[in-house]
Backbone as CSV, one residue per row, in Angstrom:
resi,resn,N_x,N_y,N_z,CA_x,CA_y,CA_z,C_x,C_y,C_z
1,UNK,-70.437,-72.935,-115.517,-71.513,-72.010,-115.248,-72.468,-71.883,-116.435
2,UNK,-72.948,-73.037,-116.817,-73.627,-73.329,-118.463,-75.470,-72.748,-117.520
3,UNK,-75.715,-72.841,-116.182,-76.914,-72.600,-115.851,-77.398,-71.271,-116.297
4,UNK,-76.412,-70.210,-115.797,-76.668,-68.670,-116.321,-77.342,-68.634,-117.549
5,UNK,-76.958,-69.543,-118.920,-77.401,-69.464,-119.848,-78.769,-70.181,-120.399
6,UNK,-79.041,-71.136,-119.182,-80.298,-71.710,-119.502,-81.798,-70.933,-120.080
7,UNK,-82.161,-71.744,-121.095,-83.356,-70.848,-121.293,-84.406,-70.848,-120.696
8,UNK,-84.730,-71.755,-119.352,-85.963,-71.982,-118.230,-85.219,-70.589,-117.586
9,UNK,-84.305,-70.265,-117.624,-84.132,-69.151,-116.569,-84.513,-67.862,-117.109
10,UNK,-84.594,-67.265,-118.100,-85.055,-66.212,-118.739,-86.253,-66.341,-119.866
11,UNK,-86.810,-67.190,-119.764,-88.080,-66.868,-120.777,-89.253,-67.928,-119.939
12,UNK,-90.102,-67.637,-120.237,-91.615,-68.782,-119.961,-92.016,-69.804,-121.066
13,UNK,-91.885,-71.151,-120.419,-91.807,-72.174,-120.841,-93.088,-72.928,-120.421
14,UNK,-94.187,-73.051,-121.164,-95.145,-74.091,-120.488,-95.524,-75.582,-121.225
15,UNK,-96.139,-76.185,-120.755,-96.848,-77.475,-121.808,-97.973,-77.893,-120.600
16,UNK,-98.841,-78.799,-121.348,-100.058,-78.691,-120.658,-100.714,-80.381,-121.767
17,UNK,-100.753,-81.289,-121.235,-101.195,-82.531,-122.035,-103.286,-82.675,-121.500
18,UNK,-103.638,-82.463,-123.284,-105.389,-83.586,-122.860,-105.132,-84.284,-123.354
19,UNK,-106.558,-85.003,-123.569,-106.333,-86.469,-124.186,-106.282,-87.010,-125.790
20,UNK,-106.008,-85.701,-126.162,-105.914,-85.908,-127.953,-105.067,-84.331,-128.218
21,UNK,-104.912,-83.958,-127.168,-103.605,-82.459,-127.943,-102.583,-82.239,-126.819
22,UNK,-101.840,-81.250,-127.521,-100.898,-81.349,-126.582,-100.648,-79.521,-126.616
23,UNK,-100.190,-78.366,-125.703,-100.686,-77.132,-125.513,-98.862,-76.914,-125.147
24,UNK,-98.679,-75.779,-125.587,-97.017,-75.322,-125.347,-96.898,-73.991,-125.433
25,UNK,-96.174,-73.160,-124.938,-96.228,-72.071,-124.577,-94.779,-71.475,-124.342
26,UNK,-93.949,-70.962,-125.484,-92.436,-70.173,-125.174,-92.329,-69.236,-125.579
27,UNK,-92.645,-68.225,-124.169,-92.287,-66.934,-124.267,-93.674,-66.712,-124.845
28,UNK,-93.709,-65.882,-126.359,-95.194,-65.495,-126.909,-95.433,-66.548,-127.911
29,UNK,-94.712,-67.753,-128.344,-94.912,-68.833,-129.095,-96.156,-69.838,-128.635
30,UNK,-97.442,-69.703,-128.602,-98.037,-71.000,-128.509,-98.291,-71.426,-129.624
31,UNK,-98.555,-72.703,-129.302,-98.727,-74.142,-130.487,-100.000,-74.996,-129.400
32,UNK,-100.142,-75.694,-130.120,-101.652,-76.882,-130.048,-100.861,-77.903,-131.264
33,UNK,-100.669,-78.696,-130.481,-99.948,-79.817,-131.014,-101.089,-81.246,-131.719
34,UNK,-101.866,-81.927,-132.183,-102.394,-82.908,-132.194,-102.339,-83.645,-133.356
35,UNK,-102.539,-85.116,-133.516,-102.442,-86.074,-134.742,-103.008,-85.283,-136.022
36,UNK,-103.081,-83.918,-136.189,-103.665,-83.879,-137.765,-102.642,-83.093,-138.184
37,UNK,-101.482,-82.468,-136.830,-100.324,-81.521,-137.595,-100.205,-80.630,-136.174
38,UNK,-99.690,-79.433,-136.550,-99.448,-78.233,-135.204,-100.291,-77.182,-135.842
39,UNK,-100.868,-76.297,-134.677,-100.814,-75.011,-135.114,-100.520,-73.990,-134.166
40,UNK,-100.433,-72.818,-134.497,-98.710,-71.842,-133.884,-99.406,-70.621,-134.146
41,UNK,-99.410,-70.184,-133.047,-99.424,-68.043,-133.223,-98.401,-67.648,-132.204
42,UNK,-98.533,-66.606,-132.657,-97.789,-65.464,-131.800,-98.784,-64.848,-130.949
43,UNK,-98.434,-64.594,-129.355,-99.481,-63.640,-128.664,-99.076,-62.542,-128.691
44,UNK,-100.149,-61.532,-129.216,-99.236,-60.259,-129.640,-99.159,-59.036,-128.545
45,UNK,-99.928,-59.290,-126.952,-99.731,-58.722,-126.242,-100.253,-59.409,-124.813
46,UNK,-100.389,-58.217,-124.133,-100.593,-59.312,-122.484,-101.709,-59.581,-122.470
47,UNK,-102.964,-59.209,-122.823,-104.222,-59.617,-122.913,-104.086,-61.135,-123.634
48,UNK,-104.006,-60.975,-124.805,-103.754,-62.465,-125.301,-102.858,-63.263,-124.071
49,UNK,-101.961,-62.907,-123.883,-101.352,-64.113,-122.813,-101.852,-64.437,-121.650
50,UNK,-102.583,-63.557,-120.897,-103.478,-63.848,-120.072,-104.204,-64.718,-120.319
51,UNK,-105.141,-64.198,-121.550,-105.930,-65.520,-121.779,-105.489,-67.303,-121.656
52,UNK,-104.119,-67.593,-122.700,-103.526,-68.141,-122.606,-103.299,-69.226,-121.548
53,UNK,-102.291,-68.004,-120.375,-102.187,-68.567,-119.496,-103.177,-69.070,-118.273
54,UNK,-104.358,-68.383,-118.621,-105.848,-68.494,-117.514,-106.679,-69.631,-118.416
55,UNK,-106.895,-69.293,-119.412,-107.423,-70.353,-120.327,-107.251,-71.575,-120.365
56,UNK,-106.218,-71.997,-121.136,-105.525,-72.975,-122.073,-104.669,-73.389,-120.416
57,UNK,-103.966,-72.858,-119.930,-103.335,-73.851,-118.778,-103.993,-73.478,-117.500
58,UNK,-105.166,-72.792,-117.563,-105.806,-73.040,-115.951,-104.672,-72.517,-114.631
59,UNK,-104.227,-71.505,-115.091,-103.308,-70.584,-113.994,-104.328,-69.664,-113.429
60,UNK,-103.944,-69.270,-112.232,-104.782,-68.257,-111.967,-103.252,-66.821,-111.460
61,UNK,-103.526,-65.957,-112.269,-102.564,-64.573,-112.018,-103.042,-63.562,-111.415
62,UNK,-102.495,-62.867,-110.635,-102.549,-62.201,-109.859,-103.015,-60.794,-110.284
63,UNK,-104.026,-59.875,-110.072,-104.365,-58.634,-110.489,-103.459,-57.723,-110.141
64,UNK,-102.231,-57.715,-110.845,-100.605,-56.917,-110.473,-100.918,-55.969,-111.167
65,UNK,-100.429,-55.093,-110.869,-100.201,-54.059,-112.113,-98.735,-54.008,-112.813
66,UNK,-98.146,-54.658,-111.992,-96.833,-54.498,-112.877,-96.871,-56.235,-113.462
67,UNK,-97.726,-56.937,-113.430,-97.544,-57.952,-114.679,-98.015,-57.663,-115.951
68,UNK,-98.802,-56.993,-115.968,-99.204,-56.375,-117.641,-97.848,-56.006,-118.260
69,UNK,-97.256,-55.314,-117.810,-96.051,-54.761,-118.550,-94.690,-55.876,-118.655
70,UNK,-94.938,-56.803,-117.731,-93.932,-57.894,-118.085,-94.107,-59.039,-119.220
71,UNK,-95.977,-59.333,-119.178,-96.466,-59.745,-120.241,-96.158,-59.338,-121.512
72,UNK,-96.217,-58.240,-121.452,-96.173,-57.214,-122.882,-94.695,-57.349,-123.213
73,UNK,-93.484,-57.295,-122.584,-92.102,-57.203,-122.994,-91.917,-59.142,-123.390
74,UNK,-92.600,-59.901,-122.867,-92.644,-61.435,-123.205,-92.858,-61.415,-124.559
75,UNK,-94.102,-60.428,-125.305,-94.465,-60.870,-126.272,-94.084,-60.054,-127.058
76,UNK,-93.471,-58.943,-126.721,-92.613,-57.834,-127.768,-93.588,-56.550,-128.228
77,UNK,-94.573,-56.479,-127.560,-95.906,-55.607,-127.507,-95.394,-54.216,-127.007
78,UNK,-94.248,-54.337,-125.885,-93.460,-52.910,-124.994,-92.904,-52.452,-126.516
79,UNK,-92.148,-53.582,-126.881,-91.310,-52.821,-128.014,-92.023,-52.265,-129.360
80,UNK,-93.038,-52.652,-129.683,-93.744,-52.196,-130.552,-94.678,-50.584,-130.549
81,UNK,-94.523,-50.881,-129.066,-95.453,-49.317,-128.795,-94.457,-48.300,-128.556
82,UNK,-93.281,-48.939,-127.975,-91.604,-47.778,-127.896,-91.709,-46.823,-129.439
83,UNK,-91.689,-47.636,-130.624,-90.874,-47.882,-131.492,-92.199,-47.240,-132.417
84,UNK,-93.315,-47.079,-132.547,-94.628,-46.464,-133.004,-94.653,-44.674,-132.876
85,UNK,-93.594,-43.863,-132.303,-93.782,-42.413,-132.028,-93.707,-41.891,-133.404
């Protein structure tokens, strides 16, 4: 039962290939991969990941109201505003 523990099953995993970079996406980790090196941020809340994910991989998401707040616990943004009183 090694599936339970898979990490496609509990976090968001993307990649996305052009023709000179390469685009990756785990959890709030993106990177931009290309021949001169990587570069890497953190998305520090759901706005940024939106972008992200509408942007950079051409998703289109749904005007939920309860995805903002799932965004935000992806990128550790819930826990930062818990933890701010």
């Amino acid at each position: 039962m090694l599936l339970r523990h898979s990490h496609f099953l509990h976090g968001l995993i993307l990649t996305r290939a052009d023709a000179d970079r390469r685009y990756t996406l785990r959890n709030a980790e993106f990177a931009v991969h290309h021949c001169g090196g990587t570069e890497r941020q953190a998305l520090a809340d759901a706005a940024r990941m939106r972008q992200a994910l509408e942007g950079v991989f051409d998703l289109r998401l749904p005007d939920a109201p309860e995805l903002d707040p799932i965004l935000d616990r992806l990128t550790g943004a819930g826990e930062r505003v818990a933890t701010r009183t």
